[in-house]
N, C-alpha and C positions, 0 to 999 in steps of 0.2 A: 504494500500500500504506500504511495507517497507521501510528501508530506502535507499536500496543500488538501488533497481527500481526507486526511485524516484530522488534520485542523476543521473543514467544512462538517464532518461526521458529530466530530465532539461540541462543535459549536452547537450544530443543531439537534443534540442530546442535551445540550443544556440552557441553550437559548428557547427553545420554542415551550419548554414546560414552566421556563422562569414569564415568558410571556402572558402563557395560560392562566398561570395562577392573579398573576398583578391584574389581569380584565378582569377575572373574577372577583378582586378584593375589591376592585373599584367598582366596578356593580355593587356590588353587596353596600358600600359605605355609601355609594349616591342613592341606595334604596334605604337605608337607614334613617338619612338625612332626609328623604321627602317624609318618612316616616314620622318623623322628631318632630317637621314642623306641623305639620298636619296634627297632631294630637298636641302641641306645645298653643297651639291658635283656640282661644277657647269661642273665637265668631266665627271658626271658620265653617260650613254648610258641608254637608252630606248630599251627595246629585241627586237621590230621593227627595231631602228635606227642597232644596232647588226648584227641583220641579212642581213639587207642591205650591211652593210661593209664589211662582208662575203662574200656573191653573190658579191659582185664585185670585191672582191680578188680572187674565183674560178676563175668566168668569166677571168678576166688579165694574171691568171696562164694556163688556159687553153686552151689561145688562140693559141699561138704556137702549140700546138696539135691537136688542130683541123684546124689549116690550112696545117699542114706536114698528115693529114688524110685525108684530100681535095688532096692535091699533089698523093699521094700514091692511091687513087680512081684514080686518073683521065689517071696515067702511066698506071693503070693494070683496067681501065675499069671498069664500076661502078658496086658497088657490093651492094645486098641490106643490106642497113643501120642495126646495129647490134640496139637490144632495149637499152642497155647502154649509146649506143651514143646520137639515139633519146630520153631518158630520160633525158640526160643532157642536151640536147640542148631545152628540153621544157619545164623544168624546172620544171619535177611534178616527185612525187616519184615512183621510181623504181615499188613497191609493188603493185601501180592502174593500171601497166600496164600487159596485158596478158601476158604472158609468152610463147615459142614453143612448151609448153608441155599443156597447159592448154586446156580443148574444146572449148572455146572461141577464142583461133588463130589455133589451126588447122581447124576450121571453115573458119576465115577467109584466109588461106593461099590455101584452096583448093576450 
């Protein structure tokens, strides 16, 4: 074996596991640290607790509209509900609901 393979062989027996190991310390320490601050924040929010706050700022904002939409039905006679509407009001996304164009509500509309 010469010298220069045998320099490259031992480097990389002890280079690439000293590597290994330092990403993983430093993972480990920068998961630590989000860790730290996260439980050290006593305002900080849970993406649950978030989302909550949310729906219920929608819902507060929206409610004037959907009762001057109630109003406006009821002067000109009820009209059927657009999917927009019914989506917000039952609180699932737009996207699992059939669409006017899809075969799944022209099935069900006729």
């Amino acid at each position: 074996m010469d010298f220069f393979a045998f320099i490259w062989l031992m480097s990389l027996t002890v280079l690439l596991p000293l590597g290994i190991i330092k990403l993983s310390m430093d993972h480990k320490r920068a998961k630590m640290e989000i860790e730290r601050r996260a439980s050290s924040s006593p305002d900080s929010l849970t993406t649950s607790e978030l989302r909550d706050l949310i729906r219920e700022a929608v819902e507060e904002a929206s409610l004037p509209l959907r009762e001057r939409i109630e109003r406006l039905e009821d002067q000109h006679g009820a009209s059927p509900p657009t999917p927009l509407l019914d989506a917000a009001l039952e609180d699932e996304p737009l996207e699992d609901r059939p669409s006017e164009t899809t075969p799944a509500a022209r099935r069900r509309v006729t």
